[in-house]
N, C-alpha and C positions, 0 to 999 in steps of 0.2 A: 813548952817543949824546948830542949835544949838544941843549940844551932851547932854542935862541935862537931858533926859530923863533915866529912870530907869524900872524894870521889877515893881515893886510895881503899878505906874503909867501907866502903859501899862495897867495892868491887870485891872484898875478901869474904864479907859477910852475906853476899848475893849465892855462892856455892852451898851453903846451909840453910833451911829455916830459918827463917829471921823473927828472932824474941821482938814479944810488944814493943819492948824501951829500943831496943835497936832500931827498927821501921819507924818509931816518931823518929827520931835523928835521923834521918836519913829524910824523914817526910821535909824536915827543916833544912835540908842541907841548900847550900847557897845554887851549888853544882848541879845546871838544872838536867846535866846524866843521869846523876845520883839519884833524882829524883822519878826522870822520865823509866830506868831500868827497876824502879821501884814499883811504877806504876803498872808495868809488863807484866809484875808478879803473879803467879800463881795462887797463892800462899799466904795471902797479907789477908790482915783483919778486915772486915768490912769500913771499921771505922777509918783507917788511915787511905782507904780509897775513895772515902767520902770527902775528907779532910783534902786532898788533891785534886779533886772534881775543882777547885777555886782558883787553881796554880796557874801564877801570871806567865805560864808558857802554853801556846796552844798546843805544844807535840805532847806534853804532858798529859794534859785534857783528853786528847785523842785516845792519847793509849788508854786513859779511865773509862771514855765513852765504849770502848772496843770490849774494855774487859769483863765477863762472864758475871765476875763476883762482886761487880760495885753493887754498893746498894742502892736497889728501885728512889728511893730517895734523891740521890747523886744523881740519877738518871733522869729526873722530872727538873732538876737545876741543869744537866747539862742540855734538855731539851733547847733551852731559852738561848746558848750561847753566841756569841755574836760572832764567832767562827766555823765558819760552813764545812769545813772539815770535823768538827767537832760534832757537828749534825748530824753527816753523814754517817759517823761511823757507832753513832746513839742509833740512827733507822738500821742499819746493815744487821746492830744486834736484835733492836728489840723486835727484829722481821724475823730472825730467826727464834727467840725468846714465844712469841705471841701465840703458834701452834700446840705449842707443849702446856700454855696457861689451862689447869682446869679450874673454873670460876667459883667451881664446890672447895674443894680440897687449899686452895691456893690463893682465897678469897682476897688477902690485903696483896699479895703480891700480883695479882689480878689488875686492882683497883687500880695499884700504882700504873701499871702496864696501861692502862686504857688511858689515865691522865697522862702519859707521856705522845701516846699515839695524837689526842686529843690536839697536844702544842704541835706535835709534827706535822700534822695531815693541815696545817696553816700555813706552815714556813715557806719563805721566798725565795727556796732553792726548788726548782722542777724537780729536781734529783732526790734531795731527800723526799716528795710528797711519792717520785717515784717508785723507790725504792718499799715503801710504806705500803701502795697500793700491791705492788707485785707482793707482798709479804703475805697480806689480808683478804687476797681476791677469792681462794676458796674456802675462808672459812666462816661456820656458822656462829662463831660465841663473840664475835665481835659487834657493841653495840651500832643498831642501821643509823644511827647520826653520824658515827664515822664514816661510813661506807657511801654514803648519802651524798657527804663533802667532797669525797675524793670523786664519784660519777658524775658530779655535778663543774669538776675541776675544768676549765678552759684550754688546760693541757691537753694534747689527745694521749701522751704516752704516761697520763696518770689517770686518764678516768678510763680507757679504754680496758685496763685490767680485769676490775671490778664490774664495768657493763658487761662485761664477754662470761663474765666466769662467778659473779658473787651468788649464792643462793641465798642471801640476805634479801637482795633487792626483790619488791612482789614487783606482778604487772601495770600496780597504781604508778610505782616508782616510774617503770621503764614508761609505760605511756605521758608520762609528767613530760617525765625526760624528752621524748621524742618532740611533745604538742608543744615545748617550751622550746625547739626549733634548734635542734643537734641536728647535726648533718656530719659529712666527710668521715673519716674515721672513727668516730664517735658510734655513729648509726653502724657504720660495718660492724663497730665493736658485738653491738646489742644482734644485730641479721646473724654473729656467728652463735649465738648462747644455744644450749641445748635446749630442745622441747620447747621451742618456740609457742605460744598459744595464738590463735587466730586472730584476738584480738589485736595482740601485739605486729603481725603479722600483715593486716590492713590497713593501721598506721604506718608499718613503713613502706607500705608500696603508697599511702596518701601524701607523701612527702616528694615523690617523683625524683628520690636521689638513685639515678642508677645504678651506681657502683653499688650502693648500701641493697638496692634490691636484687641483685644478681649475686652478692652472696651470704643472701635471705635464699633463694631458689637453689642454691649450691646446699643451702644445709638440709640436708634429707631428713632432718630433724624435728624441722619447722613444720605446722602445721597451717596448711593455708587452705581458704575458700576456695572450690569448686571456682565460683563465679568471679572472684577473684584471680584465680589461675587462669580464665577465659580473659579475661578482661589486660593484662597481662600479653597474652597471646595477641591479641588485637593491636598493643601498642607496641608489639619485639620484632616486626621488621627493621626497622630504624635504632635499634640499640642490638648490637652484635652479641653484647654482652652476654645477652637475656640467653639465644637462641639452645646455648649447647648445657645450661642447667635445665631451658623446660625443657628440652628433650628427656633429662635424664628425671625429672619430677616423677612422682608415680601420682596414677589414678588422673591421668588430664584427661578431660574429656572428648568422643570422639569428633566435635567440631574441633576442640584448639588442636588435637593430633595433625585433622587436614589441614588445618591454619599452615600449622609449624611444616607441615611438607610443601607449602606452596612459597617459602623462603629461605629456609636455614641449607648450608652446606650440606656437597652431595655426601662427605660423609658423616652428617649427622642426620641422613637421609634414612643409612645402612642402620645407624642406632635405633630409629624409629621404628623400621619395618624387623627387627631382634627383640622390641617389648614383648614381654607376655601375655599384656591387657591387648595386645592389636585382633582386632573382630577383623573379619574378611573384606567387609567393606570398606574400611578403611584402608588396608592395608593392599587392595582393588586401584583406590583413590592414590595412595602416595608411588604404585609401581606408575602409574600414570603419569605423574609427575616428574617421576627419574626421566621417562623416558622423551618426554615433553623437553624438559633441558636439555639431555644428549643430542637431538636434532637441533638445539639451538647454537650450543655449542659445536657443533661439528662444521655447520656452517659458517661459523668465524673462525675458525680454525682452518679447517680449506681455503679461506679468504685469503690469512694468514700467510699459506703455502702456495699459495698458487701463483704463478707468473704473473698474473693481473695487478697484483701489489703495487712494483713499481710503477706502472701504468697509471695507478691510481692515483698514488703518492704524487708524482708529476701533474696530472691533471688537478688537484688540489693546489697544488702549488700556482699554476697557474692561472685559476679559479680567484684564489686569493689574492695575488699581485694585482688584478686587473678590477677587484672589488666587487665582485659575480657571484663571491663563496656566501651567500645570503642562507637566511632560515627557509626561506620559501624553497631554495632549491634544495636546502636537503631536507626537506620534508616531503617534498616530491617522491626523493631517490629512495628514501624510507620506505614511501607508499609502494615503490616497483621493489623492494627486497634487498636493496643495496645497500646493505650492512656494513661493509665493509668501508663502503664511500665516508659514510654517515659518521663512524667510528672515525677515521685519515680526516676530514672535515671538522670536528669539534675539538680534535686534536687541536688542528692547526689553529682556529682560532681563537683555542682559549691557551695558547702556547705551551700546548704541554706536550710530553713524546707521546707518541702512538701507542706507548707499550701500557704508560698508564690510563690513557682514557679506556683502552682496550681491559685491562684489570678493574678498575673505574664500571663501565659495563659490568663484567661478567660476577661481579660481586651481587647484585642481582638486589643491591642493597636500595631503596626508592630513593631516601635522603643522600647518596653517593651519587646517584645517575642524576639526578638535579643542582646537585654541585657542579657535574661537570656541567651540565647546558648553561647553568649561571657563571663559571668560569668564562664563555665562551659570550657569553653579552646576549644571550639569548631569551625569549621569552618562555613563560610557564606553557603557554602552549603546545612546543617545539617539546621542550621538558616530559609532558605527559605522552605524548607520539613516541619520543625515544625510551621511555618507562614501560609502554605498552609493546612496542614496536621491534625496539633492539636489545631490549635486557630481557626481557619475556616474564616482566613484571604483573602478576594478576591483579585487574582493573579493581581490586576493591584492598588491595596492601597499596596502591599507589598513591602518591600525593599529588591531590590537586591544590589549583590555584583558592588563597583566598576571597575575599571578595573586593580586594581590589584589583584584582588579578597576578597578584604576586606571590613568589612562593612562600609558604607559611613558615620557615625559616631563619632566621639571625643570616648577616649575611656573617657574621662571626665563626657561626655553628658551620654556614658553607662555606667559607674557606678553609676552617679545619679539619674538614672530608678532606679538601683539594691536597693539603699538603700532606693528611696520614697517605696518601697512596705515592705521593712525590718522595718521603722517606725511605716509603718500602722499595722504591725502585733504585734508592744510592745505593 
């Protein structure tokens, strides 16, 4: 090719189609404008955008990776490029290119497409394998060893595309996936996918990732066990998460119905008793229960309001300066109904305000009311008395002591009760 081309010439000759012999001169030009606004072209032969796929400029590159009408060839050389912009803008097209491939009709241009994807869905850029996976996550004609790569990716924002959304992947994959011990994000990806099968469904509740299982429960999609949904039920006192998808589950059965009215919030109390599946007895069993709470609440609320407050507050205060405020005495004052004491007392000594041991209580949550008693230096004893006693915890959602007598809890997992409610109240 001749090198006589210049940027003056470039620029007069860019307002026209540009003849063959004119674009090699231009392709040679020293002027890497001349070159790069050559590259932008609409117009140009495949071969002279093949021939710049090489060009010791990367803006150059760029603009060939970007462009429509390079040839899949150029595009399998610019996969390799050791400039990550040059990557990215090879994924951005051939993500947009990959939809439109029919593997019948468009066979070599196909080929090429999949051996391009092939080098990308490797690269050590997160962004390009990202861009790749968002491209490929719904479609069927892409071979499952691509697909396979990128679900398998250690990224969550490149495999999570393709587990949430691929219909490539069967349930062999997804259970691989799961038993080969994905969690976080990952697993939420696969709990949102459509038509969840059972199978898939009792792996991830066997994984014990709450987050991933509570929005498994959220997808009304997913199909779960009966005994699975009971079993579930059993373990969602203690995960808040769980409480307001099983209410909205269908087909739970009439034990987990009563389960879930003997914890979950008063108003997903009202959602309960609105199902269509509710039989009378049940529905007998959860107005009982509203109103079981009302009377509990109302009596720490009148606590709350009543002139006695201060009185109490002070005699606590007292209590405690003089080193009296013991477990033995509010377990006492427990036993005579003095709720209020009891609440101003646990406060005090596990130093926290009144308002949140008081929310703390009424959250009705087992692992919450046992935080506090463990905030306060107290034993699992005193714990199960205030579980039973002052939150109106029923004796079979409650935690007991393990068998060394302690509570069966991280003291990790209890202090991060203590401080979610210490947040809520800045």
């Amino acid at each position: 090719m001749s090198k006589s081309a210049d940027s003056s010439k470039g620029g007069k000759r860019m307002q026209a189609a540009l003849a063959y012999e004119d674009a090699k001169e231009m392709a040679e030009s020293k002027d890497s404008d001349v070159r790069l606004s050559l590259a932008n072209r609409k117009d140009i032969q495949p071969e002279i955008l093949y021939y710049l796929a090489d060009d010791d400029n990367a803006n150059v590159r760029q603009a060939i990776a970007s462009n429509a009408l390079t040839p899949k060839q150029a595009d399998l050389l610019l996969a390799k490029d050791n400039d990550s912009q040059v990557r990215m803008e090879l994924a951005e097209k051939i993500g947009k290119l990959a939809p439109e491939l029919d593997r019948k009709t468009q066979r070599k241009a196909y080929d090429f497409v999949i051996k391009t994807l092939e080098i990308l869905v490797e690269d050590q850029q997160d962004k390009v394998r990202e861009v790749i996976s968002e491209a490929v996550k719904e479609l069927d004609t892409i071979p499952v060893a691509i697909v396979r790569r990128l679900a398998c990716d250690e990224v969550d924002s490149v495999a999570s595309p393709v587990l949430q959304s691929s219909p490539i992947l069967t349930d062999e994959d997804l259970l691989k996936i799961i038993w080969d011990g994905v969690r976080g994000s990952r697993l939420k990806a696969i709990s949102r996918r459509s038509n969840l099968g059972e199978n898939i469904t009792d792996a991830i509740v066997e994984t014990k990732d709450h987050d991933a299982i509570a929005t498994m429960l959220d997808n009304q999609s997913a199909q779960i066990r009966e005994e699975t949904l009971d079993l579930l039920v059993e373990q969602a006192p203690e995960v808040q998460a769980w409480h307001e998808p099983l209410v909205k589950r269908p087909k739970l059965s009439p034990l987990s119905l009563k389960r879930l009215a003997g914890f979950v919030a008063e108003t997903l109390l009202e959602n309960l008793l609105d199902r269509p599946d509710m039989d009378p007895e049940v529905s007998t069993a959860i107005g009982l229960e509203v109103r079981k709470r009302m009377e509990v609440d109302n009596v720490l609320q009148e606590n709350i309001d009543s002139e006695d407050e201060k009185a109490i507050e002070s005699e606590v205060e007292k209590l405690y300066k003089s080193g009296k405020l013991t477990e033995d005495l509010i377990t006492t004052r427990l036993h005579c109904g003095d709720r209020e004491f009891a609440i101003q007392a646990l406060a005090k000594v596990a130093d926290l305000p009144p308002l949140v041991a008081r929310r703390m209580v009424l959250s009705r949550a087992a692992k919450t009311v046992v935080a506090l008693v463990w905030k306060a230096g107290f034993s699992m004893e005193l714990a199960n008395i205030v579980q039973l006693r002052l939150a109106g915890i029923p004796p079979q959602q409650s935690i007991k002591a393990d068998e060394n007598g302690e509570a069966p809890i991280s003291d990790k997992e209890l202090d991060w009760q203590v401080t979610l409610y210490l947040d809520d109240a800045e």
